[in-house]
N, CA, C and O atoms as a Maestro MAE file, in Angstrom:
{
 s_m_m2io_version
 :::
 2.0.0
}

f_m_ct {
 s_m_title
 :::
 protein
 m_atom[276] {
  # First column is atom index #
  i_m_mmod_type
  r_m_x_coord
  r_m_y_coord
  r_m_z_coord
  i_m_residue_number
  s_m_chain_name
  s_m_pdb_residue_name
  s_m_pdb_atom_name
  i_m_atomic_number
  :::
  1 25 2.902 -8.052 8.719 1 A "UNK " " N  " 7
  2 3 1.943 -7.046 8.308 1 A "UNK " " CA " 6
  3 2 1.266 -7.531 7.028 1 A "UNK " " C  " 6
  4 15 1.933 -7.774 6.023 1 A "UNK " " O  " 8
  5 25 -0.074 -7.672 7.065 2 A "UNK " " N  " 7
  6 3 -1.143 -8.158 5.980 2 A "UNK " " CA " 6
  7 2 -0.785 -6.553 4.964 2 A "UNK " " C  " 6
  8 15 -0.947 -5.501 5.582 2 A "UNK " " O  " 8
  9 25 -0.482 -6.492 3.988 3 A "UNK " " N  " 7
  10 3 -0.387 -5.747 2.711 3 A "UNK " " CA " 6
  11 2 -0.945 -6.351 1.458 3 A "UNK " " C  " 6
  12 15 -0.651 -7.511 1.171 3 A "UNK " " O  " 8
  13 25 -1.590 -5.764 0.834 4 A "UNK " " N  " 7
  14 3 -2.360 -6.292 -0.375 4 A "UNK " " CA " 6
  15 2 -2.531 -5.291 -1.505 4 A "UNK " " C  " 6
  16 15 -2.442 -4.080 -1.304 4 A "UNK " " O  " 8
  17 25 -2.792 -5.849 -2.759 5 A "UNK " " N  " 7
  18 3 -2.274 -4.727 -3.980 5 A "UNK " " CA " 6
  19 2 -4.268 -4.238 -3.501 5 A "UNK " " C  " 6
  20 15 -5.243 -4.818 -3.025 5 A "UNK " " O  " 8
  21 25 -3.989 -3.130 -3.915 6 A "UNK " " N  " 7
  22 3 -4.691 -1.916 -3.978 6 A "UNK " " CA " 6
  23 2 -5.265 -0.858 -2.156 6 A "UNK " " C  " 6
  24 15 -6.146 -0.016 -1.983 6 A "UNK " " O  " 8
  25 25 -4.378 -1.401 -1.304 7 A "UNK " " N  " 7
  26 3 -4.261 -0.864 0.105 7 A "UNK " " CA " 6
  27 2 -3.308 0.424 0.039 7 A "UNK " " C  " 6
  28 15 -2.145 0.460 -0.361 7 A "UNK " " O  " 8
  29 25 -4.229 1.647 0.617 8 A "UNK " " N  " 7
  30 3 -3.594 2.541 0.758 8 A "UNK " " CA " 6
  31 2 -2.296 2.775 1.757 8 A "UNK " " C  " 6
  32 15 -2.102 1.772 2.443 8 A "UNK " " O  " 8
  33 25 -1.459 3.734 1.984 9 A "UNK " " N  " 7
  34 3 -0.218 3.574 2.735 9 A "UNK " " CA " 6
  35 2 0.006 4.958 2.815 9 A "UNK " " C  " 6
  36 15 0.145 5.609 1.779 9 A "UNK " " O  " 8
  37 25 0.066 5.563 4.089 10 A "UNK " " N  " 7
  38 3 0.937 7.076 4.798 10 A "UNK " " CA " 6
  39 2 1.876 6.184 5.056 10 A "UNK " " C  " 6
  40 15 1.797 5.067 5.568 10 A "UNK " " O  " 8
  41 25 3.039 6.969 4.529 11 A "UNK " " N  " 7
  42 3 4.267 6.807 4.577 11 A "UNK " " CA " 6
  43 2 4.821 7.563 6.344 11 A "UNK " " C  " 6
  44 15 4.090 8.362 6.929 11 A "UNK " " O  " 8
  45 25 5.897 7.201 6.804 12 A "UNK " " N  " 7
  46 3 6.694 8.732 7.730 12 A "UNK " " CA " 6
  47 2 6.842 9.985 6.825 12 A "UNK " " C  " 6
  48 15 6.244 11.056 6.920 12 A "UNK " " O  " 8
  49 25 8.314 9.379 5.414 13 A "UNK " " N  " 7
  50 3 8.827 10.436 4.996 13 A "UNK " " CA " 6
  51 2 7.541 10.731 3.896 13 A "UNK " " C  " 6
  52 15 6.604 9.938 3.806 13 A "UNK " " O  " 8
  53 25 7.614 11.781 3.204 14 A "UNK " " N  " 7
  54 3 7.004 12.318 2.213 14 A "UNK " " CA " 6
  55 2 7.610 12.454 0.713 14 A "UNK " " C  " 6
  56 15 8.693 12.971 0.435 14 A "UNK " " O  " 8
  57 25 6.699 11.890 -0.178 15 A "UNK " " N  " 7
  58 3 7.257 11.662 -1.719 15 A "UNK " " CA " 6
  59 2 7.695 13.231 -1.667 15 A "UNK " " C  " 6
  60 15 7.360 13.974 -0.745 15 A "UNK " " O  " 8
  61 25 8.745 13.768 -3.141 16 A "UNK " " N  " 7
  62 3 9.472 14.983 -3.350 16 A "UNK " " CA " 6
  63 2 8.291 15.703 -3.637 16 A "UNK " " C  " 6
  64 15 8.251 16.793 -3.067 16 A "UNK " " O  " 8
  65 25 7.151 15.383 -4.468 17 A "UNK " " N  " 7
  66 3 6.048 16.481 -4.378 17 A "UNK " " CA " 6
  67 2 5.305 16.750 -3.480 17 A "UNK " " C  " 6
  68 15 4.418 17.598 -3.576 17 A "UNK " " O  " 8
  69 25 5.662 15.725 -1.936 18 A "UNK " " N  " 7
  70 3 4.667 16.606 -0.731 18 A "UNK " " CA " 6
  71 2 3.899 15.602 -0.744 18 A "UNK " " C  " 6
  72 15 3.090 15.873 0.143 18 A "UNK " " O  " 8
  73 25 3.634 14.667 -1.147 19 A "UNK " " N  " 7
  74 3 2.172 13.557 -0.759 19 A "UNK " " CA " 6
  75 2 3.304 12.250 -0.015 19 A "UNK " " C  " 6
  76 15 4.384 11.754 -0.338 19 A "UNK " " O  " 8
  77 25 2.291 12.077 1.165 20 A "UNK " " N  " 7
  78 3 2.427 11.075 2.193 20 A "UNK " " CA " 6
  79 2 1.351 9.326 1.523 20 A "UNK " " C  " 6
  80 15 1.551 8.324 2.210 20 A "UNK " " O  " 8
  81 25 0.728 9.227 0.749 21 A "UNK " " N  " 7
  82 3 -0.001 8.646 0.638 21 A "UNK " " CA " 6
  83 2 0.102 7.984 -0.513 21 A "UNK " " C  " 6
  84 15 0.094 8.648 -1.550 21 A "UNK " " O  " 8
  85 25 0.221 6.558 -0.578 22 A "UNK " " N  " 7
  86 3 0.689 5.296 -1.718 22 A "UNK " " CA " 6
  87 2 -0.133 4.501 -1.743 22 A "UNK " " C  " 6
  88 15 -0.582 4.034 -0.696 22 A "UNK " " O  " 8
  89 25 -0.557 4.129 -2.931 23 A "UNK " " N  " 7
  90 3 -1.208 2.713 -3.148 23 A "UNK " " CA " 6
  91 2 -0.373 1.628 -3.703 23 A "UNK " " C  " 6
  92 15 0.625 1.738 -4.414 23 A "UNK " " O  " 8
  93 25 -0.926 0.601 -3.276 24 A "UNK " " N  " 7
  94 3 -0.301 -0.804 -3.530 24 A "UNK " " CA " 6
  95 2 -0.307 -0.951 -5.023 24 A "UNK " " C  " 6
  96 15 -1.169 -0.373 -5.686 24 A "UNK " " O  " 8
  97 25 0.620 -1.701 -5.586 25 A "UNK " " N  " 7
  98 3 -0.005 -2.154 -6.865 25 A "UNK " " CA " 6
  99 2 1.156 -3.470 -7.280 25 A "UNK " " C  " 6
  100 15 1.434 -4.018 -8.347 25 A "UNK " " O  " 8
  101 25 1.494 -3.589 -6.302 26 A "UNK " " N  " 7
  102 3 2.376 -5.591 -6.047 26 A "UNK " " CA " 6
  103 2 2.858 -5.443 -4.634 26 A "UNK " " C  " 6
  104 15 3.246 -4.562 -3.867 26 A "UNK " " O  " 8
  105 25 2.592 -7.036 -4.672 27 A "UNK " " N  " 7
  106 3 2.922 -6.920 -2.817 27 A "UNK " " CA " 6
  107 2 3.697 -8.419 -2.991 27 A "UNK " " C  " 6
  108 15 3.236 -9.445 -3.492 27 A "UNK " " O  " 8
  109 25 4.782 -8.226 -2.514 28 A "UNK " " N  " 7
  110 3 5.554 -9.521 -2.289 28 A "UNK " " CA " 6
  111 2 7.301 -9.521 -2.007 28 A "UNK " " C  " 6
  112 15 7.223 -9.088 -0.857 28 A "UNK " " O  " 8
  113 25 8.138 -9.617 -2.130 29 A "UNK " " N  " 7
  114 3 9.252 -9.357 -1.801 29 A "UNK " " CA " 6
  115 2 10.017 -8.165 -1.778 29 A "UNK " " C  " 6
  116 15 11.080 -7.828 -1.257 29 A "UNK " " O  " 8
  117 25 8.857 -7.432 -2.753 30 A "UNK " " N  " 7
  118 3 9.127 -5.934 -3.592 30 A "UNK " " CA " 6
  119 2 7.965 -5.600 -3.324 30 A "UNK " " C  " 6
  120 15 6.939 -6.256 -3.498 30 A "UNK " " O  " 8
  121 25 8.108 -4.388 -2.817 31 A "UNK " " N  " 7
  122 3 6.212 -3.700 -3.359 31 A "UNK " " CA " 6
  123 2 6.513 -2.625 -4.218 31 A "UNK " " C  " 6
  124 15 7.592 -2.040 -4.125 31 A "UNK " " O  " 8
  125 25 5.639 -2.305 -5.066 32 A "UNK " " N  " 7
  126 3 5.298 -1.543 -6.462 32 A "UNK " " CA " 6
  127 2 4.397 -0.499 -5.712 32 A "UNK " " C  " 6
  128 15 3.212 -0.827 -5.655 32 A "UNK " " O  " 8
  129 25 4.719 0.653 -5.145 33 A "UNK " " N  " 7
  130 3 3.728 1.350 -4.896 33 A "UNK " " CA " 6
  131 2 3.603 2.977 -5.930 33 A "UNK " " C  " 6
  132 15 4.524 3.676 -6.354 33 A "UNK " " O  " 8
  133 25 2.238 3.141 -6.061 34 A "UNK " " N  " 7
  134 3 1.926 4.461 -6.452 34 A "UNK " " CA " 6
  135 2 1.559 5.910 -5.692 34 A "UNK " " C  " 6
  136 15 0.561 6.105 -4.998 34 A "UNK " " O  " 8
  137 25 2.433 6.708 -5.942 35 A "UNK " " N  " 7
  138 3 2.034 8.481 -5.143 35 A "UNK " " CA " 6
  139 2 0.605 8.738 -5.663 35 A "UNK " " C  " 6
  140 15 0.208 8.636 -6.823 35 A "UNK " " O  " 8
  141 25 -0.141 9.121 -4.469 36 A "UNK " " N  " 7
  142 3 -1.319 9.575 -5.103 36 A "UNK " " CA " 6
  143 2 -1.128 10.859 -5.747 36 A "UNK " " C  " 6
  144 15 -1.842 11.317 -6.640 36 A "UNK " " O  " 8
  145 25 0.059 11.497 -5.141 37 A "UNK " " N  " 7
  146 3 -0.035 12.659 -5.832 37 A "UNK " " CA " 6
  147 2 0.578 13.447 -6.553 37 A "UNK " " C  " 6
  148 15 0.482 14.675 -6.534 37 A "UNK " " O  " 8
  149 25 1.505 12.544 -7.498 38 A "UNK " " N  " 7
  150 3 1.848 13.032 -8.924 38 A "UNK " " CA " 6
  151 2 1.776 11.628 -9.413 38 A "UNK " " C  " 6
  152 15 2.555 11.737 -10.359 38 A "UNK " " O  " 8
  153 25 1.417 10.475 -9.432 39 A "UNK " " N  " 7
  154 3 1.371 8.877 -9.930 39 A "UNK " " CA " 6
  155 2 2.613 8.350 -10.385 39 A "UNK " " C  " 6
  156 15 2.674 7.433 -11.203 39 A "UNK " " O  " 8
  157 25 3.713 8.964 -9.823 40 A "UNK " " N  " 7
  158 3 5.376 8.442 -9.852 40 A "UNK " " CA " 6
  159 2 5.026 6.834 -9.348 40 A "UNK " " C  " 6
  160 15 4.005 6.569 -8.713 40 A "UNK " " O  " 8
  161 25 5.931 5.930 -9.696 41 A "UNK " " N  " 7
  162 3 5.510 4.150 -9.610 41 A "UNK " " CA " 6
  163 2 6.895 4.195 -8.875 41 A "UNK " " C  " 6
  164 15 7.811 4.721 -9.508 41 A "UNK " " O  " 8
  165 25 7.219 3.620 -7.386 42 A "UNK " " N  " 7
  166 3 7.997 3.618 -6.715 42 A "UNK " " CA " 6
  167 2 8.222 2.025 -6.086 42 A "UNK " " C  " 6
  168 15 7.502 1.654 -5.159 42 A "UNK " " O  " 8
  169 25 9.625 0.810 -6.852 43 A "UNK " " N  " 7
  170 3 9.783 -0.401 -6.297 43 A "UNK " " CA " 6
  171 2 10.776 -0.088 -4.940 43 A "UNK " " C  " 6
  172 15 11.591 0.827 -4.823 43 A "UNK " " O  " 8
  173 25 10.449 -1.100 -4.008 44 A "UNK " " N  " 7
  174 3 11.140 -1.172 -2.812 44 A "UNK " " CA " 6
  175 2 10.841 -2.490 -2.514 44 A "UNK " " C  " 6
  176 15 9.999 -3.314 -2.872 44 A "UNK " " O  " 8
  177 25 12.037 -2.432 -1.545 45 A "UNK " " N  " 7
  178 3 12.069 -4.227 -1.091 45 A "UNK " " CA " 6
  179 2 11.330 -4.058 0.287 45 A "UNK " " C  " 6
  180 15 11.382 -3.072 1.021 45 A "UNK " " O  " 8
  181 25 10.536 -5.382 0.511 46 A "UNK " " N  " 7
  182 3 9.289 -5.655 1.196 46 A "UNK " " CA " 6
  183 2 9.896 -4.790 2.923 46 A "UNK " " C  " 6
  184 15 9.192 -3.988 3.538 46 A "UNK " " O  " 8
  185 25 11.189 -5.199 3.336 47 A "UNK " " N  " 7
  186 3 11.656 -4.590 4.815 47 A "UNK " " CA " 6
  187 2 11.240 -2.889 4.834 47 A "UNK " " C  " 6
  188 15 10.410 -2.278 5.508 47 A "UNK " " O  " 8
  189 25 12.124 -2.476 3.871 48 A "UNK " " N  " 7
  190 3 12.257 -0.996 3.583 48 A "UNK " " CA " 6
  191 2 10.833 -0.390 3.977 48 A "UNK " " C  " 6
  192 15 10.618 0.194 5.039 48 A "UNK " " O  " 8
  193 25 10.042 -0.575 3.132 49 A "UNK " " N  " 7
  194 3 8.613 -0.528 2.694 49 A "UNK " " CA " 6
  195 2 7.957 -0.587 3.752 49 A "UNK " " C  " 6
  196 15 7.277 0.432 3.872 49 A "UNK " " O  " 8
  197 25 7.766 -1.654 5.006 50 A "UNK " " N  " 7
  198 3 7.439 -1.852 5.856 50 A "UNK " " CA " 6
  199 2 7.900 -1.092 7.146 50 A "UNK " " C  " 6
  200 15 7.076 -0.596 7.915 50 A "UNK " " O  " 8
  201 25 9.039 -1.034 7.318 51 A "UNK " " N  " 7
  202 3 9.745 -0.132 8.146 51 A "UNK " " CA " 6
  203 2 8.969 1.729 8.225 51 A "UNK " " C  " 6
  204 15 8.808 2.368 9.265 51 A "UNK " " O  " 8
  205 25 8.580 2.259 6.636 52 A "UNK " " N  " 7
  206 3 8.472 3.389 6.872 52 A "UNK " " CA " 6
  207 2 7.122 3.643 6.575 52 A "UNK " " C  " 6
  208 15 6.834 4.756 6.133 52 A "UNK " " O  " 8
  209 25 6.051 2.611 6.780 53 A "UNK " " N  " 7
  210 3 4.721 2.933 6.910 53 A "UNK " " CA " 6
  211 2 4.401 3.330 8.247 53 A "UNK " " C  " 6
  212 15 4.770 2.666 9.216 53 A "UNK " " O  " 8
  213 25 3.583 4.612 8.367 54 A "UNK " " N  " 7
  214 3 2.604 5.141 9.337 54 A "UNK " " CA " 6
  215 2 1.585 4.730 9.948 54 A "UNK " " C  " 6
  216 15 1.420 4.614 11.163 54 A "UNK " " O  " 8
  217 25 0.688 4.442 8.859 55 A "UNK " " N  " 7
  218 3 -1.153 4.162 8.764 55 A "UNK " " CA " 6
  219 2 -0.728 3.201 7.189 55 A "UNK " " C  " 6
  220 15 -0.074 3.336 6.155 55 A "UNK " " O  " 8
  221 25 -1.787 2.010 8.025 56 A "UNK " " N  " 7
  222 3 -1.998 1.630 6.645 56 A "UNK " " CA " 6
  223 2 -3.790 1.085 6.407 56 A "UNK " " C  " 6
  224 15 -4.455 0.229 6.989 56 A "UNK " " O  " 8
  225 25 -4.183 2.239 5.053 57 A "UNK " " N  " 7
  226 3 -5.813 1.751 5.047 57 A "UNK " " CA " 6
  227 2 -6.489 0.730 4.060 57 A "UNK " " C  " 6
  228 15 -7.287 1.227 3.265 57 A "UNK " " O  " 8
  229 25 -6.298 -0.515 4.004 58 A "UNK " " N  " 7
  230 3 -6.680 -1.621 3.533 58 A "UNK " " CA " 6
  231 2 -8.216 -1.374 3.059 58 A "UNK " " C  " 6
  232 15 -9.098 -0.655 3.529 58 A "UNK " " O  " 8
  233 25 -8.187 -2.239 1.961 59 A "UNK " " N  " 7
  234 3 -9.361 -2.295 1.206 59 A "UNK " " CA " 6
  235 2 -10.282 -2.705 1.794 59 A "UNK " " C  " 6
  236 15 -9.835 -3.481 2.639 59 A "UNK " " O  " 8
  237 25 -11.783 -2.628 1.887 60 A "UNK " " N  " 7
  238 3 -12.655 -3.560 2.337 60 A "UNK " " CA " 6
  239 2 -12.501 -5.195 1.688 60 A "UNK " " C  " 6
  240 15 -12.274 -5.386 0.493 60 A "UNK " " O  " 8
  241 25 -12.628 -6.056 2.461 61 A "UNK " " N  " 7
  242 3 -12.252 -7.391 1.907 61 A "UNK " " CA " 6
  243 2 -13.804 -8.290 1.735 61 A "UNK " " C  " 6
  244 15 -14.612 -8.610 2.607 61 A "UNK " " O  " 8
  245 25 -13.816 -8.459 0.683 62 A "UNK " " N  " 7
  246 3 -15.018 -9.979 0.567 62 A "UNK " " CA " 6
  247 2 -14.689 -11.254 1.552 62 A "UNK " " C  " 6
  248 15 -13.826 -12.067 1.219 62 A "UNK " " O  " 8
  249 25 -15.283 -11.361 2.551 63 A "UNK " " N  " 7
  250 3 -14.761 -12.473 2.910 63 A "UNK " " CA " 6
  251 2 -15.468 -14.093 2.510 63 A "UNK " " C  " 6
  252 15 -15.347 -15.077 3.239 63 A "UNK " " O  " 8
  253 25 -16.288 -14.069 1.049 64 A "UNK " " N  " 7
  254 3 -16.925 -15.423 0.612 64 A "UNK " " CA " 6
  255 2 -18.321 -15.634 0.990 64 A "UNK " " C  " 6
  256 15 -18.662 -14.940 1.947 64 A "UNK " " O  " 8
  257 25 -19.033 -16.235 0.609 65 A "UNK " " N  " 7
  258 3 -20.561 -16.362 0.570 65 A "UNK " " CA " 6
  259 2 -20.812 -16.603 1.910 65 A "UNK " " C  " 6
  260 15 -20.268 -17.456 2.612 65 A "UNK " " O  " 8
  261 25 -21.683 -15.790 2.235 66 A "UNK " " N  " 7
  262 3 -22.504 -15.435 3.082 66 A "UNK " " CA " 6
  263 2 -23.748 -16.349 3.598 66 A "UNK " " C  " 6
  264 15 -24.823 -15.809 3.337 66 A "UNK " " O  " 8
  265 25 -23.829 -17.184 4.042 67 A "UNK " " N  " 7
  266 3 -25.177 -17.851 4.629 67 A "UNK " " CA " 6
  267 2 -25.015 -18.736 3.658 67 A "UNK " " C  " 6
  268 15 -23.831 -18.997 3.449 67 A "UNK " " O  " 8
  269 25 -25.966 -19.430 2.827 68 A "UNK " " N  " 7
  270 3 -25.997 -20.319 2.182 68 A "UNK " " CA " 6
  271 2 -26.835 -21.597 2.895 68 A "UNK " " C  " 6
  272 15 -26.931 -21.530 4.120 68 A "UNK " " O  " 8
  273 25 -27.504 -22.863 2.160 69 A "UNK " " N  " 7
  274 3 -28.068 -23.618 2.416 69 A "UNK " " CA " 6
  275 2 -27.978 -25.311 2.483 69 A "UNK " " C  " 6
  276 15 -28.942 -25.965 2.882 69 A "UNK " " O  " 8
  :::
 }
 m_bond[275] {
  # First column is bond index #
  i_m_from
  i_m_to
  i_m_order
  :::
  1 1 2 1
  2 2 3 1
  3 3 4 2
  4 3 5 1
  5 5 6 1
  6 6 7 1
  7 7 8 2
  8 7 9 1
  9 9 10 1
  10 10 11 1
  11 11 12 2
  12 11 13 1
  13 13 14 1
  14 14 15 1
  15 15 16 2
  16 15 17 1
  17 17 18 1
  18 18 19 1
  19 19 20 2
  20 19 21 1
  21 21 22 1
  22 22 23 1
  23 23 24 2
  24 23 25 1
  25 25 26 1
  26 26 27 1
  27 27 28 2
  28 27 29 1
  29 29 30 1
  30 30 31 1
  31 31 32 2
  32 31 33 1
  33 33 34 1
  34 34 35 1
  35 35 36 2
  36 35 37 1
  37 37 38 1
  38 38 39 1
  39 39 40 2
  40 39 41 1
  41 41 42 1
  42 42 43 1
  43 43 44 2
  44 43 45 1
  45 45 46 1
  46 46 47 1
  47 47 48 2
  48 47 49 1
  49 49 50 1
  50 50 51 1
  51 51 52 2
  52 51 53 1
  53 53 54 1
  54 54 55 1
  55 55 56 2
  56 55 57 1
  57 57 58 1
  58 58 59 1
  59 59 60 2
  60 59 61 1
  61 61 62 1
  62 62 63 1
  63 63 64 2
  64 63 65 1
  65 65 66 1
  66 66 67 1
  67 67 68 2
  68 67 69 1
  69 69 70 1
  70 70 71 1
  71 71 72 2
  72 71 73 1
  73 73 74 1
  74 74 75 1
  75 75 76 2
  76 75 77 1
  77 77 78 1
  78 78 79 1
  79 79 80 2
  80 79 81 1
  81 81 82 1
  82 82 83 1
  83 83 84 2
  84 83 85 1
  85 85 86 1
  86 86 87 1
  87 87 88 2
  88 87 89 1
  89 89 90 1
  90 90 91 1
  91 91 92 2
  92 91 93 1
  93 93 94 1
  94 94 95 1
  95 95 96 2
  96 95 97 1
  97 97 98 1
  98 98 99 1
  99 99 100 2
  100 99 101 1
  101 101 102 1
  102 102 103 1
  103 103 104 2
  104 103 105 1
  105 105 106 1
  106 106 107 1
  107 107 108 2
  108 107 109 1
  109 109 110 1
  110 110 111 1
  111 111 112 2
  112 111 113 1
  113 113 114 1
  114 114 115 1
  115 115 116 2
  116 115 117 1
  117 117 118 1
  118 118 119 1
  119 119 120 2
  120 119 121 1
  121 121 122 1
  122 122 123 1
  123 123 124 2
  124 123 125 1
  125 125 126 1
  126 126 127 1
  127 127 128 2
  128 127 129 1
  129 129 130 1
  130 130 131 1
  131 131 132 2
  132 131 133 1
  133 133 134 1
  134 134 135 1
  135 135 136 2
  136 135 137 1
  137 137 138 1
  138 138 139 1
  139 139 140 2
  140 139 141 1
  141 141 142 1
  142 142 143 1
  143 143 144 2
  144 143 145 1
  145 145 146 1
  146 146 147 1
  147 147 148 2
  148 147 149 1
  149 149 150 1
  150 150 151 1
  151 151 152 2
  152 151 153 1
  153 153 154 1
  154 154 155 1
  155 155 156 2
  156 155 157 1
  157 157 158 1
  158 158 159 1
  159 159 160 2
  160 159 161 1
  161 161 162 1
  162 162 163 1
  163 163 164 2
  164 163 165 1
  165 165 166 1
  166 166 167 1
  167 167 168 2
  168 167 169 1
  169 169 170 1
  170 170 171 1
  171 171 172 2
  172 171 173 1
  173 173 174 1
  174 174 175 1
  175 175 176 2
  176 175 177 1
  177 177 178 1
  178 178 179 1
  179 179 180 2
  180 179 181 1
  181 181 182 1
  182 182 183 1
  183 183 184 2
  184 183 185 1
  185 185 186 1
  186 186 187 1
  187 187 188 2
  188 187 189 1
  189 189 190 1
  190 190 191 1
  191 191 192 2
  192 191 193 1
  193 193 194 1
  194 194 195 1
  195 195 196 2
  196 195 197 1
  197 197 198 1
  198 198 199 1
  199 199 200 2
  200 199 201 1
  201 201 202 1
  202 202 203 1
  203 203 204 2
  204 203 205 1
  205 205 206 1
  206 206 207 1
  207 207 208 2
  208 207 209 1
  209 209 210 1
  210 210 211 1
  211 211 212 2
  212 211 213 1
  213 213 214 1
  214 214 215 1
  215 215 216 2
  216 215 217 1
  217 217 218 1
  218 218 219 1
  219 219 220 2
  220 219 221 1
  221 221 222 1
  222 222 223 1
  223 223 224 2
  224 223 225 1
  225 225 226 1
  226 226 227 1
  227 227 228 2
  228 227 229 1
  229 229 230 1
  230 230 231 1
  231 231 232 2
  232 231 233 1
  233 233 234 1
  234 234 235 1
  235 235 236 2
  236 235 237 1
  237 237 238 1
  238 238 239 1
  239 239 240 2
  240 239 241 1
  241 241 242 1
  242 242 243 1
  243 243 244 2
  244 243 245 1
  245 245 246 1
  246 246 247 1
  247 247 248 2
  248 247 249 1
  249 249 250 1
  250 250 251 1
  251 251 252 2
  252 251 253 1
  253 253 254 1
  254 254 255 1
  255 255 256 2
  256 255 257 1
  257 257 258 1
  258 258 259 1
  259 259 260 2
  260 259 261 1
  261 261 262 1
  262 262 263 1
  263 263 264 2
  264 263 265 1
  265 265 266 1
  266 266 267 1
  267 267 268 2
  268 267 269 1
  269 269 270 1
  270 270 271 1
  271 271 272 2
  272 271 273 1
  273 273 274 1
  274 274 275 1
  275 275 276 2
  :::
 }
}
């Protein structure tokens, strides 16, 4: 699974204040994610993390110059 720091994430379970929805903010053996909805900073190891994503909505990506001559 392509994960990247600033990709949103619905979880299954739900953070203790009721929000389903995390942003990235490190992606690698551990991900560092943030609740959108109290901004609690939550580490987990990369399986865990992966296991209990729903939906995941990725950033629009640059993919490098365009046309050129």
């Amino acid at each position: 699974m392509d994960i990247r720091v600033g990709d949103r994430l619905q979880m299954k379970k739900k953070h203790p204040c009721g929000s389903f929805e995390f942003v990235v903010l490190r992606a690698g053996m551990d991900f560092k994610i943030q609740c959108t909805g109290c901004g609690r900073v939550v580490e987990l190891p990369r399986s865990k993390c992966e296991k209990n994503i729903k939906k995941l909505f990725p950033l629009p990506r640059e993919e490098g110059p365009q046309g050129g001559s």
